[in-house]
MARDRENRO-351251 format. One record per residue (C-alpha): residue number from 1; x, y, z. Coordinates in pm, 1 decimal, decimal comma, m for minus. Example, Ala and Ser with C-alpha at 12.3 -4.5 7.8 and 13.67 -1.06 7.14 Angstrom:
% residues 2
+-----+----------+----------+----------+
: pos :       xx :       yy :       zz :
+-----+----------+----------+----------+
:   1 :   1230,0 :   m450,0 :    780,0 :
:   2 :   1367,0 :   m106,0 :    714,0 :
+-----+----------+----------+----------+
***
This chain:
% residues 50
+-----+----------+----------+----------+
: pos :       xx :       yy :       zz :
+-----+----------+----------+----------+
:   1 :  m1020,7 :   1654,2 :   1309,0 :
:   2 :   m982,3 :   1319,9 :   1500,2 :
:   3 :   m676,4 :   1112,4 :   1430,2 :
:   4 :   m804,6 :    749,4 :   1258,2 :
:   5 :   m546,3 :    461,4 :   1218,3 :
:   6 :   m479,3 :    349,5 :    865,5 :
:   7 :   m376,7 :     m0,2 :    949,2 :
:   8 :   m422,5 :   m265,6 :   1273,8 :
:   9 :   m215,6 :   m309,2 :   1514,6 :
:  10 :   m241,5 :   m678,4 :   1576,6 :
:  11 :      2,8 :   m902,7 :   1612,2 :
:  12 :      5,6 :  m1292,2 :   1528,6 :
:  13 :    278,3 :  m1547,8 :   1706,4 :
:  14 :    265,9 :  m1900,6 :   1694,5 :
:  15 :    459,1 :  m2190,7 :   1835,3 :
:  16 :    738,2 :  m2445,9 :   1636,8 :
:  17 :    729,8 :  m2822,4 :   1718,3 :
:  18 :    824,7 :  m3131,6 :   1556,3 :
:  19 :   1199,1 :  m3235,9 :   1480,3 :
:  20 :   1462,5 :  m3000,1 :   1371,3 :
:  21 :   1626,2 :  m3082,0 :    995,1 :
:  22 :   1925,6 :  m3148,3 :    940,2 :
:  23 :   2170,9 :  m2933,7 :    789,9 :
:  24 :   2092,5 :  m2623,1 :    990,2 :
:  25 :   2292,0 :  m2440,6 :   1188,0 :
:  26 :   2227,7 :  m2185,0 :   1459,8 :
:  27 :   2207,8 :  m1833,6 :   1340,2 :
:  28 :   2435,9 :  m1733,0 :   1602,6 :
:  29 :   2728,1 :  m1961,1 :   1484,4 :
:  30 :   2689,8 :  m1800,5 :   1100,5 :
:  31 :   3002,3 :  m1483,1 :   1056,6 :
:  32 :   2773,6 :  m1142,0 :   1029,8 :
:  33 :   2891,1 :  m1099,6 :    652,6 :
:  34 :   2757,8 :  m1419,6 :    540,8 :
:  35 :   2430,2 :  m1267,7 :    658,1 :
:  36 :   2451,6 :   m953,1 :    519,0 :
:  37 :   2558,6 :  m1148,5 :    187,4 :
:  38 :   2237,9 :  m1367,0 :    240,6 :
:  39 :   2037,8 :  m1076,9 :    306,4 :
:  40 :   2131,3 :   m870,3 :     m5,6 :
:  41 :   2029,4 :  m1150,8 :   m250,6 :
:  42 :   1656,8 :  m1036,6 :   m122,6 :
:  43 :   1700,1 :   m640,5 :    m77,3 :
:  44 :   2006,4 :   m566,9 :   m305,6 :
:  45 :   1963,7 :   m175,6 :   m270,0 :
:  46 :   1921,0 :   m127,6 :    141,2 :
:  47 :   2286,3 :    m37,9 :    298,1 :
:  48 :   2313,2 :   m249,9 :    584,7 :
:  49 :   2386,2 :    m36,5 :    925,0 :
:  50 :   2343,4 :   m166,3 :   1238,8 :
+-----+----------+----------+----------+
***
């Protein structure tokens, strides 16, 4: 019995450019909680442990 993958492995990336917009702010300066809050408005039944 030989082992066969069930999906690919490959990866894309690609590269930003142009201006940034205003009105953001760097995810670093945002309090943790405000991005757990953010993040449970998409997946309100994970529990969030890092």
């Amino acid at each position: 019995m030989k082992f066969k993958p069930s999906y690919s492995k490959l990866r894309f990336e690609g590269r930003g450019g142009g201006e940034i917009p205003d009105g953001l702010e760097k995810i670093s300066k945002v309090p943790f909680e405000k991005l757990l809050e953010y993040d449970r408005r998409m997946f309100p039944d994970q529990d969030m442990v890092f």
